[in-house]
C-alpha angles and dihedrals in degrees: 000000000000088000092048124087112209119175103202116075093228130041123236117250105278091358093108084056086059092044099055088044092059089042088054091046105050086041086055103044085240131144107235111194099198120197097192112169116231115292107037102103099251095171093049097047092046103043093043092052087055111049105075099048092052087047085047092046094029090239131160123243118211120195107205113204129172096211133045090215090066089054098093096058092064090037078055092061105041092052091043087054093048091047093050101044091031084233124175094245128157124184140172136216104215130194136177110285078243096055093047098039119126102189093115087220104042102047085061095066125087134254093283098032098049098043093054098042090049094054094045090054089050093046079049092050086234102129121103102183080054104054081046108060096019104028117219093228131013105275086052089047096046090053088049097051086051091057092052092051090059088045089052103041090055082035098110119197096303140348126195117243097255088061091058092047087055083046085053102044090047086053096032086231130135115276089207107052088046085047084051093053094047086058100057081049102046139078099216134043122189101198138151124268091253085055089068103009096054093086079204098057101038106063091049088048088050093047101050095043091042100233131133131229089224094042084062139122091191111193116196110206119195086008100178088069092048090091104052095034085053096043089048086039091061100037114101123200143187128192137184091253104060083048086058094053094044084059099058078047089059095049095053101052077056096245133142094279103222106213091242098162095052094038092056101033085064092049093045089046091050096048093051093049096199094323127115103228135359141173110259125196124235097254103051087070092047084052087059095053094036070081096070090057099236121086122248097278096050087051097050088046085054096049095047093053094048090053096045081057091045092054089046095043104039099015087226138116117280126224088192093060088058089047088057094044084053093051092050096060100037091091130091142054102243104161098231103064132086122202112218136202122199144186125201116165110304084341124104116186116191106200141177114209135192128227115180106046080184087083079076106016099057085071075085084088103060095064124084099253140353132202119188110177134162144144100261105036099136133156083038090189087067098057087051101055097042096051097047103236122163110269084200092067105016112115109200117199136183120204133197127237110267078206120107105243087219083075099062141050127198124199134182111206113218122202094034126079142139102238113154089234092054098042103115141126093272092038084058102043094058090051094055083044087052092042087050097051091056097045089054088051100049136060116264110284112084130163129198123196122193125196090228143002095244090060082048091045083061104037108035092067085048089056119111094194117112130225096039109183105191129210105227127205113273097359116181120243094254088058097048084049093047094045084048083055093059096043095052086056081057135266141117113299112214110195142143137249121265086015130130095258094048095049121012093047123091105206087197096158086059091250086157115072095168137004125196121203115213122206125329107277095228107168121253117259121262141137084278101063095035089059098046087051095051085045093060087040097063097028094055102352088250097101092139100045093036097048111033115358110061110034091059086060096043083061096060095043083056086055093051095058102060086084103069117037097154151024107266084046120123123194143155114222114199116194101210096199130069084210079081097077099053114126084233079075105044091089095062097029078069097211092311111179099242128193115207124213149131089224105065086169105068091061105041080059088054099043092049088038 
């Protein structure tokens, strides 16, 4: 513990235990997937372990988040750490070059349409911020680096993002390349999982900052979600509707508009024949646009130049940019990847989806050490497979709660579930009777988590509780932060699993009493998740539980633990579905105390009483 810096005076229950493990495991060169229940400190263990063997080694520590908003809890620590051992640390808060950009046109486009039309301004030598903070030719840059040199000298051990936005805007000069720079100058980098996991990406972001993979302390923060956000990272899709509004792109730019939705809603008609969805082959979308007389790359080259015209014609985010992005990673027979064809409506959607996100995630193992830690990491053996991390050097490690268990309850409801064989008008009565019946009996602050929108779209206008405050599809940051602000003045919180508000929020004031957990979100049938299934089956011989499984029930364990975020917090957790006692689910319940009724109620009374 005397080569650990820790910034609090007292250790956490059990906390010491997972800081010795990470200490072992950077000294060792080894991997440590954690699974550490809430409240342990995981940050704060993980981060302090670290950070003696990267200053002894002179290693980099990268903090991999999945949401901005959990950055300043590592930027916290590290600050806390500098000013009590008075260390000579340095860390930067990155974010993507789209999300820290100042140009008051450009920051409104979207992902595509930004990140073309930027690079375009800085081939063009346009960009002011950039000539700023980089330079175009050696006086420029001279004058820049001065710049950084009085930002860095006034720097401080760390600074959020936002901070260096505000630095950026007073020097009209570019957040993200000072926030480039900090980063060739700084030991720790708190950064998102496409930063490191986007092969892409990452070897421009390493060579630019000067750092190397296997010169890497890589912390992975939230673990359990680094699968899914790297298969969906690196999945690609096209639909008739952005087609349709390529085409009024075309016709403002005054060109022959070529009639794209109608001409690929009939092949995709044709190649469905009647079905919903089917599995397409490379080349049957290469025959389509043989139609259009170029090749692929010569498609998506046209594409891309009508929408940079668009952007710099209409400011305004470009369809045809997306379709070009599309075209450009159609191509190519990795096995791991499906092509899907769909039908919704008059909609028809053409995908490639990844299966295996270890094809970017196993560069995990090159770096010195890696430590992948969350709340809901179980089976452990799963992560690791999946993720293709070296069983040879790969520590697994199950911690128990620090909570009292006198300060929760947990409760498996029989007779209800959401089986899609079950899901029917009097199904769903009885579980907004049941619901009601534990809202009356606890204090305000419920919580109700559904394992999908379209349950909650069915109970909750059977409900008879009063104050309902609903979780939409896609809402804005500023609208997740105004319906947190109802539900901390009281009311019954209607959301859904593996959502935002089920997983990226802390509910640290106990706004959440008791949180019921509806149904197990398992995902709906379809070629997709057949074919990851079959995938895991003949990779490791667990396609079921891989691929379907578990990850539904990962997401209401997630769920569950909103309610308890820190030592002195209380809450009554109800598993609405008797699925929830099958053996299948033992290995990720993790030894839970369950009371089993078909009168949650009851209890809930009791516990609050």
């Amino acid at each position: 513990m005397k080569k650990v810096y820790f910034r609090h005076d007292n250790i956490r229950r059990y906390q010491s235990e997972l800081i010795e493990d990470v200490y072992d495991a950077v000294e060792n060169g080894h991997n440590l997937l954690a699974n550490a229940p809430v409240g342990m400190g995981k940050t704060d263990a993980a981060i302090s372990s670290c950070i003696h063997n990267a200053m002894k080694n002179n290693l980099t520590i990268f903090f991999l988040t999945p949401k901005i908003s959990q950055h300043r809890i590592a930027l916290d620590v590290v600050k806390g750490i500098s000013e009590k051992y008075y260390l000579n640390l340095k860390a930067v808060d990155m974010i993507g070059r789209r999300y820290s950009c100042i140009d008051p046109i450009l920051s409104d486009l979207d992902s595509d349409s930004f990140y073309q039309s930027c690079e375009k301004k800085r081939r063009r030598e346009t960009c002011a911020f950039y000539e700023n903070a980089k330079g175009y030719n050696k006086i420029q840059q001279i004058r820049a680096n001065s710049l950084f040199k009085k930002i860095f000298k006034e720097y401080g051990s760390t600074k959020t993002h936002d901070e260096v936005i505000k630095l950026g805007e007073k020097h009209l000069a570019c957040p993200y390349e000072i926030m480039i720079k900090l980063a060739s100058n700084s030991n720790i980098i708190v950064a998102d999982y496409f930063h490191l996991m986007s092969p892409y990406i990452r070897d421009i972001l390493l060579s630019r900052i000067k750092k190397k993979l296997e010169e890497s302390i890589i912390i992975v923060d939230e673990a359990h979600n680094l699968a899914k956000r790297i298969r969906d990272y690196l999945s690609t899709s096209l639909n008739s509707f952005s087609l349709r509004r390529a085409e009024k792109e075309m016709k403002l730019l005054g060109m022959d508009v070529v009639p794209l939705e109608n001409e690929f809603n009939n092949w995709a008609k044709d190649e469905l024949k009647g079905a919903v969805e089917k599995i397409v082959s490379e080349d049957s979308f290469k025959e389509f646009v043989s139609r259009y007389n170029m090749d692929m790359d010569e498609l998506g080259d046209y594409f891309e130049n009508i929408g940079i015209s668009y952007v710099e014609r209409a400011n305004k985010r470009s369809s045809c940019l997306k379709i070009s992005k599309f075209i450009r990673h159609w191509g190519g027979e990795e096995k791991s990847t499906i092509r899907i064809l769909r039908r919704k409506g008059k909609w028809y959607t053409l995908s490639k989806k990844f299966m295996d996100p270890s094809y970017a995630t196993s560069a995990l193992n090159q770096a010195h050490s890696a430590i992948l830690m969350s709340g809901t990491l179980l089976p452990l053996e799963m992560h690791r497979d999946v993720l293709g991390l070296d069983p040879s050097r790969t520590v697994m490690k199950n911690y128990p709660s620090p909570f009292d268990e006198k300060n929760t309850v947990n409760m498996i409801v029989e007779g209800i579930t959401t089986k899609y064989s079950k899901r029917d008008f009097e199904n769903y009565k009885r579980m907004a009777e049941q619901i009601d019946s534990v809202v009356g009996n606890s204090p305000d602050g419920v919580a109700l988590f559904f394992p999908s929108y379209v349950v909650m779209d069915s109970v909750v206008p059977l409900l008879k509780s009063k104050n309902l405050i609903l979780q939409k599809e896609k809402m804005t940051p500023i609208e997740v932060g105004k319906l947190l602000k109802r539900f901390s003045n009281g009311g019954v919180l209607c959301a859904v699993q593996g959502g935002s508000l089920a997983e990226g929020v802390d509910y640290c004031n106990q706004e959440i009493k008791t949180a019921v957990i509806i149904g197990v979100a398992l995902e709906e049938m379809s070629i997709e998740v057949d074919s990851l299934i079959d995938y895991y089956q003949d990779k490791f011989g667990r396609g079921w539980d891989y691929g379907y499984l578990y990850p539904a029930i990962i997401k209401g364990m997630q769920a569950a633990g909103r309610g308890i975020r820190k030592e002195s917090d209380r809450a009554a957790i109800v598993f609405m579905d008797e699925r929830f006692k099958w053996k299948n689910y033992k290995e990720i319940l993790d030894g839970r105390k369950f009371i089993i009724t078909k009168e949650p109620e009851k209890y809930v009374k009791r516990f609050w009483g």
